[in-house]
Backbone as CSV, one residue per row, in Angstrom:
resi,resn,N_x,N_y,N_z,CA_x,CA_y,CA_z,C_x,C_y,C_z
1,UNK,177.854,139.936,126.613,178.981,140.099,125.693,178.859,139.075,124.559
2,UNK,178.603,139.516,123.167,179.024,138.445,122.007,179.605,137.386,121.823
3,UNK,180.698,137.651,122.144,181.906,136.875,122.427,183.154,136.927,123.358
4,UNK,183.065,135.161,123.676,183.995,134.857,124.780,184.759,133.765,125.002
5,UNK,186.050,134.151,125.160,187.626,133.798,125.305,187.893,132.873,126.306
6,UNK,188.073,131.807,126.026,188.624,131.056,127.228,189.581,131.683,127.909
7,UNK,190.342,131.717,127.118,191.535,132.437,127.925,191.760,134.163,128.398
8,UNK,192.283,134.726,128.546,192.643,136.125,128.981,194.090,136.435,128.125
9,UNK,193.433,137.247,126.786,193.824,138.080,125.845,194.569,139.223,126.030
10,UNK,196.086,139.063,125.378,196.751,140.083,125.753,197.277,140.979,124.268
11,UNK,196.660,141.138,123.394,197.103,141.833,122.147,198.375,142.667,122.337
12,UNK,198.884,142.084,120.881,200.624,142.414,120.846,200.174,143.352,119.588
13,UNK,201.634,144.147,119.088,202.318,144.824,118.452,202.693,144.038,117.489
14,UNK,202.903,144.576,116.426,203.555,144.062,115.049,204.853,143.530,115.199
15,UNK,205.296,144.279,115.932,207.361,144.295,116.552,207.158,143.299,117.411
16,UNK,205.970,143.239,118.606,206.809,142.095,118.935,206.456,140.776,118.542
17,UNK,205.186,140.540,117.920,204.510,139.575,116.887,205.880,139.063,116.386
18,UNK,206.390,140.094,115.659,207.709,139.313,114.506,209.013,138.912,115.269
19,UNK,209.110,139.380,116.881,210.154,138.849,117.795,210.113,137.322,118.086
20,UNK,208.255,137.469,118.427,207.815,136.245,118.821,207.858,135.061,117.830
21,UNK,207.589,135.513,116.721,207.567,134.406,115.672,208.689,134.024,115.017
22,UNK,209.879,134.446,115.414,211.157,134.059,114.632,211.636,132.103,115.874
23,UNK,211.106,132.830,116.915,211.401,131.645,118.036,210.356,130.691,117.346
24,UNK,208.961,130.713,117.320,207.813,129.857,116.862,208.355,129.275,115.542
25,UNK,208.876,129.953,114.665,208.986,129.121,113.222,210.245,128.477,113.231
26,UNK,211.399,128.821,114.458,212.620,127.997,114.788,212.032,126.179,114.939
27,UNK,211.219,126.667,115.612,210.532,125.341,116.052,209.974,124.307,114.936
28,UNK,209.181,125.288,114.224,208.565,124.812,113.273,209.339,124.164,112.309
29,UNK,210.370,124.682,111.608,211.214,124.035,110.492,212.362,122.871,111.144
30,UNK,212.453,122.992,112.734,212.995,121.629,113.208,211.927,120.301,113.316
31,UNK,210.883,121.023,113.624,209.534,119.495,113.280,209.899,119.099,112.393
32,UNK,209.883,120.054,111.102,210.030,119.503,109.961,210.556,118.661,109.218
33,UNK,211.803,118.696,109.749,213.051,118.845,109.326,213.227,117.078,110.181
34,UNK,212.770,117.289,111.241,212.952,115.784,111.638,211.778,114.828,111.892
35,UNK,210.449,115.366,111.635,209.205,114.574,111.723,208.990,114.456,110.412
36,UNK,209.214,114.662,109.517,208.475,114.950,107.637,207.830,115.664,107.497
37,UNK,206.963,115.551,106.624,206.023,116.310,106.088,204.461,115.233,106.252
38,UNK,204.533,114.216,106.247,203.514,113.123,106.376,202.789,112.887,108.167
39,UNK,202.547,113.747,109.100,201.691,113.324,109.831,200.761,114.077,109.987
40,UNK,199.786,113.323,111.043,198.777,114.366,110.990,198.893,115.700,111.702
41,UNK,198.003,116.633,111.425,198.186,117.920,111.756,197.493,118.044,113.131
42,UNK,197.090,117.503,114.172,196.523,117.224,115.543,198.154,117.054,116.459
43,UNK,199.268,115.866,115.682,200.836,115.995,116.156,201.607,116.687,115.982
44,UNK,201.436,117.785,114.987,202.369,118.829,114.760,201.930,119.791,115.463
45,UNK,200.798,120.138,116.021,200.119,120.847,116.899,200.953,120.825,118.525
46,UNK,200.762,119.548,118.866,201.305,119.263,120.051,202.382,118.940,120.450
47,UNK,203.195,118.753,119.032,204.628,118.823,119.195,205.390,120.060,119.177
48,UNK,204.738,121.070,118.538,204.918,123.197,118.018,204.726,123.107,119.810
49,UNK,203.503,122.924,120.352,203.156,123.385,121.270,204.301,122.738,122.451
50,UNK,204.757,121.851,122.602,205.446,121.490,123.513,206.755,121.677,123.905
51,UNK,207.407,122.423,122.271,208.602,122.728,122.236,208.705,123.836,122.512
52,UNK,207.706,125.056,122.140,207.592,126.247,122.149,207.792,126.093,123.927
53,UNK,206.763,125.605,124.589,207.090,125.743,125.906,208.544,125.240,126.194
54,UNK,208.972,123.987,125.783,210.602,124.037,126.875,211.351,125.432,126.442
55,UNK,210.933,125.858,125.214,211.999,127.119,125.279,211.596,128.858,126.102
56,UNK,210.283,128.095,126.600,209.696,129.333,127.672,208.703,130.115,127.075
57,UNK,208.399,129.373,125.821,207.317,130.791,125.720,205.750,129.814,126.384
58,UNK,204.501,130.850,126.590,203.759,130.252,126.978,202.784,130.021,125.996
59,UNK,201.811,128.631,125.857,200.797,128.069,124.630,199.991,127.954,125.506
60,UNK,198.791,128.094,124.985,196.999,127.489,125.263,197.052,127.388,123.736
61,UNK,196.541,125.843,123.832,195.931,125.117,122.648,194.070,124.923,123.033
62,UNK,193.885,125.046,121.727,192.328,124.762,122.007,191.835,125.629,122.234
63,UNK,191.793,127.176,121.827,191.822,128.281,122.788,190.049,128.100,122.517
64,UNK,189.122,127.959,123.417,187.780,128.414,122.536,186.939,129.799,122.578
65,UNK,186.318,130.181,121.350,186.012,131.123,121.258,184.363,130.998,121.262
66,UNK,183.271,131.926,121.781,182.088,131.168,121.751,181.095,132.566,121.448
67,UNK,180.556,132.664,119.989,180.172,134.028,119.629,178.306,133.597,120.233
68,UNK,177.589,134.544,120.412,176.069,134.672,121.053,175.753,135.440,120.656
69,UNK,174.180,135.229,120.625,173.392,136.456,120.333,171.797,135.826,120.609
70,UNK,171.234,136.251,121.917,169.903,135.903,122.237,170.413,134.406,122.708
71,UNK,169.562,133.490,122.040,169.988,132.048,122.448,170.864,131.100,121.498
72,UNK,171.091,132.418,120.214,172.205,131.416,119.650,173.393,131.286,120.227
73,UNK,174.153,130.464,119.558,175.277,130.244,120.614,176.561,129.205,118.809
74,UNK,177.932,129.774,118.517,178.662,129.249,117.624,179.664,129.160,118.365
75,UNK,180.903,127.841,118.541,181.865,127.776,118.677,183.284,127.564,118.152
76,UNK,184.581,128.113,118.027,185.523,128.447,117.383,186.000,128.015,118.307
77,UNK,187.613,127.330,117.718,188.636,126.639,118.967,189.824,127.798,117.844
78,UNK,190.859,128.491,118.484,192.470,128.542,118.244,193.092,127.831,118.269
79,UNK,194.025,127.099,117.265,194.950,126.011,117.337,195.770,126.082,118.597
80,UNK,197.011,127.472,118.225,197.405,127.690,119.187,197.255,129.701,119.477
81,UNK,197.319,129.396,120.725,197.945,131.174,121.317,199.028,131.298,122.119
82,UNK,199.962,132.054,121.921,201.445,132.040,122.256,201.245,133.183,122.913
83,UNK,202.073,133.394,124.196,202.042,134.769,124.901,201.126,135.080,124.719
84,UNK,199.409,134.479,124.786,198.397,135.209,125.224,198.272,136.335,123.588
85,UNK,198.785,136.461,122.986,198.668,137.863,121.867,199.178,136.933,120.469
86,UNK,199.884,136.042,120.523,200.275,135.712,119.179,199.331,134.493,118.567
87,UNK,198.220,134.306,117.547,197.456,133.466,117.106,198.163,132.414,115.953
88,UNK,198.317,131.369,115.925,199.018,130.168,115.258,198.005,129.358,114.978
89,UNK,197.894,128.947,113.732,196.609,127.626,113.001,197.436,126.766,112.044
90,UNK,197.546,125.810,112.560,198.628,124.639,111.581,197.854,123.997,110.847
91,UNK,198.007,123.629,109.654,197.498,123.021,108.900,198.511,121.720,108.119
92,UNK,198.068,120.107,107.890,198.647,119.774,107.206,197.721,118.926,106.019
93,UNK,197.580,120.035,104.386,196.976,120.055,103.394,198.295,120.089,102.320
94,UNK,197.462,120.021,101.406,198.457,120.171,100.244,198.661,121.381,99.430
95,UNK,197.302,122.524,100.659,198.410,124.016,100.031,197.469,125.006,100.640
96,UNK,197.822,125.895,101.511,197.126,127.046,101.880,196.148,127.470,100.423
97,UNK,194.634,127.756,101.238,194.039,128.680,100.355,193.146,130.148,101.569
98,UNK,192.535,130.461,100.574,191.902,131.880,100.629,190.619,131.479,102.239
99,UNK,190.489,130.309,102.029,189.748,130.020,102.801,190.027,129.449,104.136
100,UNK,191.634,129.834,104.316,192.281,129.307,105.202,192.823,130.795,106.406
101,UNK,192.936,131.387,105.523,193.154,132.826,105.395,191.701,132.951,106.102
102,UNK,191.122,133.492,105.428,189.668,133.998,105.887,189.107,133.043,107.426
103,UNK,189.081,132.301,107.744,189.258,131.210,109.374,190.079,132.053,110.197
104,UNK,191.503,132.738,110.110,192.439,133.445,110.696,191.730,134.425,110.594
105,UNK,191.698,135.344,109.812,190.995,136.663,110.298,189.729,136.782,110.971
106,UNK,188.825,135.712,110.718,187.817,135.748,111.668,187.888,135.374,113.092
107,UNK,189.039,134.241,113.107,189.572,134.323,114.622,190.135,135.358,115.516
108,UNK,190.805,136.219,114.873,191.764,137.419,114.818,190.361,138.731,115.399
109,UNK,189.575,138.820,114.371,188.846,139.655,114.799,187.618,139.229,116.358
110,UNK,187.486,137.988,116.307,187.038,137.481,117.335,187.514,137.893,118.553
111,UNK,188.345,137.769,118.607,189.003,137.382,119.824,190.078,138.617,120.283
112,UNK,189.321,139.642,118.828,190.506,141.414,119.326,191.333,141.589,119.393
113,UNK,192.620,140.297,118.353,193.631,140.136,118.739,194.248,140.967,117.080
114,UNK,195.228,141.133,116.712,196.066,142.201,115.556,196.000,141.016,114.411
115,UNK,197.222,140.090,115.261,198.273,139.204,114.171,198.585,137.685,114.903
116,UNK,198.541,137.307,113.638,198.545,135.566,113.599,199.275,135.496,112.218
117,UNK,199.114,133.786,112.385,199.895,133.162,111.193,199.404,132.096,110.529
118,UNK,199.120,131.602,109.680,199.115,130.133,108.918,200.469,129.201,108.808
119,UNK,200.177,128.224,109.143,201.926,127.115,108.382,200.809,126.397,108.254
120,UNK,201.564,125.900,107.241,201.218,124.686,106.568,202.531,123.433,106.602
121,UNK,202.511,122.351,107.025,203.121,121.196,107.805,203.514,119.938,106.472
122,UNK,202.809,120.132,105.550,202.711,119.140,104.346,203.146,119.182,102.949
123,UNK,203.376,120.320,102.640,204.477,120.692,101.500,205.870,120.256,101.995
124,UNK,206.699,119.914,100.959,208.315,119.894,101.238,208.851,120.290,101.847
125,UNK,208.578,121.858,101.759,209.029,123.057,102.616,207.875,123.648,103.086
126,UNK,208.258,124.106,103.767,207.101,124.903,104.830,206.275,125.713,104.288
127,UNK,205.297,126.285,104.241,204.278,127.042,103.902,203.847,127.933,104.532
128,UNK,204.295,128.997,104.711,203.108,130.231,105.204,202.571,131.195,105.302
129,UNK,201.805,131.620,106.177,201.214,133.719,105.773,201.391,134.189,106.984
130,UNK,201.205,135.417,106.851,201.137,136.278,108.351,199.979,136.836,107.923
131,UNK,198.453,136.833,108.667,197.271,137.477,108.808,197.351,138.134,109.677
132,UNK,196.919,139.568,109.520,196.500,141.057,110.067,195.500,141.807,110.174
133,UNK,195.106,142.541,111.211,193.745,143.294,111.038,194.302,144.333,111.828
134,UNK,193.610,145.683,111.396,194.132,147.175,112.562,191.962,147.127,112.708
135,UNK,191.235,145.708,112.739,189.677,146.282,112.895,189.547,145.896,114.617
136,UNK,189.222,146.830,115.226,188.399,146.420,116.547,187.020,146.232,116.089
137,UNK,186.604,146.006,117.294,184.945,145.884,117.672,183.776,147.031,117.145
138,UNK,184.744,148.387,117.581,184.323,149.294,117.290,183.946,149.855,116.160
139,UNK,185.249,149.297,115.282,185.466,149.647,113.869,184.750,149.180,113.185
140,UNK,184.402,148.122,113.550,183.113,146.919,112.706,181.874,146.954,113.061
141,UNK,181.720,147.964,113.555,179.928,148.314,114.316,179.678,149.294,113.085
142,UNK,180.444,150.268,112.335,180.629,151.196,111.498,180.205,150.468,109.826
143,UNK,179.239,150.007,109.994,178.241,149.560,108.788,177.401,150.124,108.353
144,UNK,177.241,149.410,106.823,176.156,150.174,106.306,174.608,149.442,105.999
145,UNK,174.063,149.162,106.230,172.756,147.931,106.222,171.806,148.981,105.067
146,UNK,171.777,148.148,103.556,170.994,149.068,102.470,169.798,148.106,101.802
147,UNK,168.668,148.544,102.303,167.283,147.517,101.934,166.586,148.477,100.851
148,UNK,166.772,149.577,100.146,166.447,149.990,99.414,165.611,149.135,98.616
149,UNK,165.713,148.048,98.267,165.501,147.104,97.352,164.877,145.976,98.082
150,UNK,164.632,146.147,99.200,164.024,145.022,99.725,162.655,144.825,99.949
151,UNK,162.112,144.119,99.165,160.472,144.173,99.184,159.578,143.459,100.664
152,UNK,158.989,144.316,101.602,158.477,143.619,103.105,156.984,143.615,102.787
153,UNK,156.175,142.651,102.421,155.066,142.059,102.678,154.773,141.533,103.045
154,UNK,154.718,140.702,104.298,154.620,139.641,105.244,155.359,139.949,106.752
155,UNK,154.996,139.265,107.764,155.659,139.511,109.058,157.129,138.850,109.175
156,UNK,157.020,137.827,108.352,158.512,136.959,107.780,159.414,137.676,107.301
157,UNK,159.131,138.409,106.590,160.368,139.617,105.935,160.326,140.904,106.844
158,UNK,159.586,140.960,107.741,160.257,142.158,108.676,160.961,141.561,109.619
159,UNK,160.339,140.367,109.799,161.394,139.560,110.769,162.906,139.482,110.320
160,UNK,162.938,139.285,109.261,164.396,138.883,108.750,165.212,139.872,108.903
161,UNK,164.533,140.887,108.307,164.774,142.362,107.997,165.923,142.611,109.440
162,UNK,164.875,142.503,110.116,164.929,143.099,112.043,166.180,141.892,112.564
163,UNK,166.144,140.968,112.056,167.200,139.937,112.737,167.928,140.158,112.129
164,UNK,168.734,140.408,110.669,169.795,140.706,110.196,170.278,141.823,110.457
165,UNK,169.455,142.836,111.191,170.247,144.135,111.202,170.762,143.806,113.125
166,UNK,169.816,143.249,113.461,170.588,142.740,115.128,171.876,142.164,115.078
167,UNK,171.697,141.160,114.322,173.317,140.192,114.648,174.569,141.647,114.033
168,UNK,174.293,142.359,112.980,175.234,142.901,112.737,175.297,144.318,113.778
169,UNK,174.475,144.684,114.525,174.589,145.786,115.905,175.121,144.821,116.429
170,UNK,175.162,143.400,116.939,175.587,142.740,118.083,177.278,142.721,117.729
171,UNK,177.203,141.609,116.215,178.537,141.619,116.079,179.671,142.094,115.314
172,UNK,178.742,143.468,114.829,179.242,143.850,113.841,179.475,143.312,112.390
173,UNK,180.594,143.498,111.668,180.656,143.366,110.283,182.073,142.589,110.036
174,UNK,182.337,141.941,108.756,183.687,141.443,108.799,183.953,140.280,108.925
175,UNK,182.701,139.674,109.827,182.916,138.223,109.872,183.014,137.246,108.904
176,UNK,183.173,136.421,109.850,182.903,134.857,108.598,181.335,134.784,108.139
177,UNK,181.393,134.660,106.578,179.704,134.550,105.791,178.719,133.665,106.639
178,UNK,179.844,132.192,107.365,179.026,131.577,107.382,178.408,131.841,108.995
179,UNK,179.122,132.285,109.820,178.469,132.353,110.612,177.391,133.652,110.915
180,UNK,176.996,134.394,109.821,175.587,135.137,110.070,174.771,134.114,109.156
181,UNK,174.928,133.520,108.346,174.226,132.415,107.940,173.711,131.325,108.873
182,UNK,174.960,130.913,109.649,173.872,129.529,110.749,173.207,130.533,111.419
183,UNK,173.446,131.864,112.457,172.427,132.334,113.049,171.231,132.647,112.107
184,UNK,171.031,133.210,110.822,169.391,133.239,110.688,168.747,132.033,110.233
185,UNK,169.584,131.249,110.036,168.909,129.696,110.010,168.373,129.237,111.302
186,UNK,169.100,129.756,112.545,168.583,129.218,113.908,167.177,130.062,114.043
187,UNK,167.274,130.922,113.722,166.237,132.076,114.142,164.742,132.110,112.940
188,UNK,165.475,131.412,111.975,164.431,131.239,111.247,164.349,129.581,110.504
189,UNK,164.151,128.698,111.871,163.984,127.386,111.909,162.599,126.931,112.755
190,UNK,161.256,126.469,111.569,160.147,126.141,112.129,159.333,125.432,111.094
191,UNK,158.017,124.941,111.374,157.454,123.950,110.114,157.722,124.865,108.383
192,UNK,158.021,125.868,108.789,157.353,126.521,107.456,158.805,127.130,107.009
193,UNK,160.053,127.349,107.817,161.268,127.861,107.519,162.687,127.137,107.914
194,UNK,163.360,127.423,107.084,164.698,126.462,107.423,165.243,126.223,106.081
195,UNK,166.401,125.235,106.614,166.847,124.770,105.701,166.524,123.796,105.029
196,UNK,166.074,123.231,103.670,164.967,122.369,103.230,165.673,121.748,101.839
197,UNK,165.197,120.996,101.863,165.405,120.124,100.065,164.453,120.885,99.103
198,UNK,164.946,121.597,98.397,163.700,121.587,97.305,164.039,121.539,96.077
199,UNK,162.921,121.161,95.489,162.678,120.716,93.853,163.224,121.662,92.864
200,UNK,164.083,121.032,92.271,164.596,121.906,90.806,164.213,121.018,89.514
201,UNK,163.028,121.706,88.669,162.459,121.564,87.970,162.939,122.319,86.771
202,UNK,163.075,121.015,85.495,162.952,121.782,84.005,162.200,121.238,83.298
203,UNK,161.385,121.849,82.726,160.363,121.361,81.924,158.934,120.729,82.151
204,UNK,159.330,121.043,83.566,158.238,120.293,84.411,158.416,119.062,85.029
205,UNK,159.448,118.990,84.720,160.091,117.582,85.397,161.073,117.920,86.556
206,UNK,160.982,116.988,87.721,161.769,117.306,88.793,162.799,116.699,88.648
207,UNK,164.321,117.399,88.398,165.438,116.791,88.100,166.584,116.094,89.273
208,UNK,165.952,116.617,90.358,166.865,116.456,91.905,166.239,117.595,92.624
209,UNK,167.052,117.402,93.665,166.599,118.203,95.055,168.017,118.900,95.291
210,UNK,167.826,120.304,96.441,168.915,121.208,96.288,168.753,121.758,97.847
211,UNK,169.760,121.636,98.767,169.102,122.293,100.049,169.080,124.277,99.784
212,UNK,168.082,124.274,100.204,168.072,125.899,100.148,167.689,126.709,101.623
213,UNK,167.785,127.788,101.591,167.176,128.496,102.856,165.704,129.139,103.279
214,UNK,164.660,128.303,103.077,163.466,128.901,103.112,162.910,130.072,104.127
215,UNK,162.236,130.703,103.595,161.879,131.924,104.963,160.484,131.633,105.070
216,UNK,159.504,131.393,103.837,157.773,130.641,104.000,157.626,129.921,102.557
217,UNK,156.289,129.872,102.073,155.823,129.207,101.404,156.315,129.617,99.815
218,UNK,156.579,131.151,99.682,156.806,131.776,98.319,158.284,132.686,98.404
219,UNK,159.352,132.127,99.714,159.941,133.410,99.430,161.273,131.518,100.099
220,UNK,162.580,132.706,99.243,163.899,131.510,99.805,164.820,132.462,100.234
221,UNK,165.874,132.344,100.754,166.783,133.810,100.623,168.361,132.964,100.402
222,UNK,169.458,133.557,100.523,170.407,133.485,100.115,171.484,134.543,100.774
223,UNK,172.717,134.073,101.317,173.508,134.981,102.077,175.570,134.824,100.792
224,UNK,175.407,135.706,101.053,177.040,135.477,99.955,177.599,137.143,100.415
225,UNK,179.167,136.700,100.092,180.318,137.847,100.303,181.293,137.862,99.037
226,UNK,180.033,138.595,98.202,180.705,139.093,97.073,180.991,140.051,96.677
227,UNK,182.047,140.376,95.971,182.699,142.192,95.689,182.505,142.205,94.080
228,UNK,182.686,141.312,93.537,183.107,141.499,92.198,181.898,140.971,91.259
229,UNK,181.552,141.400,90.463,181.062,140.774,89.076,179.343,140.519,89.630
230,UNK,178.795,141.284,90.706,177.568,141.296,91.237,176.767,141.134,90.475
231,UNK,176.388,141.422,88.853,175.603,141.294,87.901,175.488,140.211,87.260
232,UNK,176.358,139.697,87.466,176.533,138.148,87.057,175.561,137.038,87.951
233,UNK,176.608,137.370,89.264,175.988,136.666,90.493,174.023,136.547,90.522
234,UNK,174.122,137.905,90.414,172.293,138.241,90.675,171.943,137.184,88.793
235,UNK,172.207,137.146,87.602,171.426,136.500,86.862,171.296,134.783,87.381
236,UNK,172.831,134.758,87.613,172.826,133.126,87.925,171.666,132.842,88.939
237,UNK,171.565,134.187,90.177,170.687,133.257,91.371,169.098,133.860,90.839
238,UNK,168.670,134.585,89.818,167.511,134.468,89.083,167.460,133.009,88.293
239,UNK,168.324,132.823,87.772,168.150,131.474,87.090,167.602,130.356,87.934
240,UNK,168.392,130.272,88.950,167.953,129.063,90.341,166.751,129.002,90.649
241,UNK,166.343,130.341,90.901,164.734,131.049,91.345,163.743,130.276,90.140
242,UNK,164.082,130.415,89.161,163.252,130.136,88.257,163.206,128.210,88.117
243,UNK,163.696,128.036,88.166,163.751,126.412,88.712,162.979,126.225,89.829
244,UNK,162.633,126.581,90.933,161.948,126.298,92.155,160.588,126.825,92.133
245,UNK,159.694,126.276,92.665,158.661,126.873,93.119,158.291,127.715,93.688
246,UNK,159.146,128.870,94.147,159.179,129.667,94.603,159.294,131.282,93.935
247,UNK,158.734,132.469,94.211,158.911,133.116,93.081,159.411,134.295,94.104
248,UNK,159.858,134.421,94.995,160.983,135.470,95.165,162.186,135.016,96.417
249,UNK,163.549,135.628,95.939,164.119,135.820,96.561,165.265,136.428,97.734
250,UNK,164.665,136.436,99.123,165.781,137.828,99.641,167.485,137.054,99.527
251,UNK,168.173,138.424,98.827,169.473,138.294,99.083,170.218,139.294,99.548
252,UNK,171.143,138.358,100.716,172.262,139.309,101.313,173.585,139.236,100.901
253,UNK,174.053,140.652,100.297,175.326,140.302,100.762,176.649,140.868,101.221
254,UNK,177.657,140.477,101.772,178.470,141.236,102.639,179.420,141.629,102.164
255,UNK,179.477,143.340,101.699,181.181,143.632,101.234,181.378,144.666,102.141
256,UNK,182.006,143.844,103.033,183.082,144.278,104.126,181.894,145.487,104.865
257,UNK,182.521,146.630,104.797,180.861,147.601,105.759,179.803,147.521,104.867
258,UNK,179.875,147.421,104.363,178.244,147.379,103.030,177.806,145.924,103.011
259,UNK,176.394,146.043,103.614,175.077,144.755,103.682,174.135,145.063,103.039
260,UNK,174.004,144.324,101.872,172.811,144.883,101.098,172.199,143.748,101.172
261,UNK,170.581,144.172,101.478,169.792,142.964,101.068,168.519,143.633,100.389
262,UNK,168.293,142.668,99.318,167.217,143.114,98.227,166.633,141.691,97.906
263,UNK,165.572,142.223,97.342,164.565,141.083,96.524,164.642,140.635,95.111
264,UNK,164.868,139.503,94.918,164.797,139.395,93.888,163.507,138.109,93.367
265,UNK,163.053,138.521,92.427,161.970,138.346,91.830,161.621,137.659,90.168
């Protein structure tokens, strides 16, 4: 199995998600209200969590989540899980972003669960979202993997080829960027591949060093989850290319069921 739950997962309903969370954010705006806004977010954790229980509902903090594939192995903790079905991630920053969001849904889809929430603990007033998914497991196996464009001359690029289309049969689609990124870094970590410093040169002069993702001697690749303005994206990472010693590069990238990876040159 891909992935696995410390605990034993009981996925809720929207209705009772929003039953459950009127009690959870009772809690929440009395922290508030009498702890500040100034501690750390490790005590607002365990103070949500401790109150929530005297009033009976049940918490696992720490929930961990542990995704696989062959001998890789990534781990994810849940702040909190309430009744087994409701997902909670506290944060205390100075303002929810997109990337806070995107952590929740990848937990969410992890772990097969609907609906969760963000608070945020450090604004004046409270801060938060409700994150949702109607994607199972199933739903995210329903990809599209498009190499049209992908140039294979070497045993290195069928390799890649063949390992990027595994992790996404294993774990499907949807995830977090970065974690199909550390797996082909694990899988393609040896004298000649990895993650590496290399030379960015203008004029012939070496101006600094840049970590990149090497696959061999002439090829780098690049993983991104972009929707918008793709023509752009592809000149900028020709530009990079042309700085390095290297003269091609595979790129992937993930919009939502659509994985395209092509060469660029």
């Amino acid at each position: 199995m891909p992935v696995e739950c410390g605990v034993e997962i009981d996925p809720i309903g929207q209705e009772r998600f929003h039953a459950l969370d009127k009690d959870v954010m009772r809690q929440v705006f009395n922290i508030h209200n009498s702890m500040g806004r100034f501690c750390d977010e490790r005590i607002y954790q365990e103070e949500l969590a401790r109150r929530c229980r005297a009033g009976g509902l049940s918490v696992e903090r720490e929930v961990p989540l542990r995704v696989t594939h062959l001998d890789f192995s990534k781990s994810y903790y849940i702040d909190m899980l309430v009744e087994r079905g409701g997902l909670y991630e506290l944060k205390a920053v100075a303002g929810l972003d997109a990337s806070h969001e995107r952590q929740a849904i990848n937990y969410l889809l992890l772990a097969g669960l609907r609906h969760g929430k963000l608070v945020n603990m450090r604004p004046s007033s409270v801060e938060y979202r409700f994150v949702s998914t109607t994607l199972s497991h199933q739903d995210r196996l329903k990809f599209n993997l498009v190499t049209g464009e992908f140039n294979e001359k070497a045993e290195a690029d069928r390799r890649f080829r063949e390992t990027l289309g595994s992790l996404f049969d294993d774990w499907g689609a949807f995830l977090d960027a970065n974690l199909y990124r550390k797996a082909l870094l694990h899988f393609f970590d040896s004298s000649e591949s990895g993650l590496r410093s290399v030379n960015i040169v203008v004029n012939g002069l070496v101006v600094g060093t840049q970590e990149m993702c090497v696959l061999d001697n002439e090829t780098i690749w690049h993983l991104s989850a972009v929707r918008k303005h793709l023509g752009s994206y592809e000149t900028h990472l020709l530009r990079l290319l042309h700085h390095t010693a290297f003269n091609r590069m595979h790129w992937v990238n993930l919009d939502q069921r659509n994985i395209t990876l092509r060469t660029l040159k």
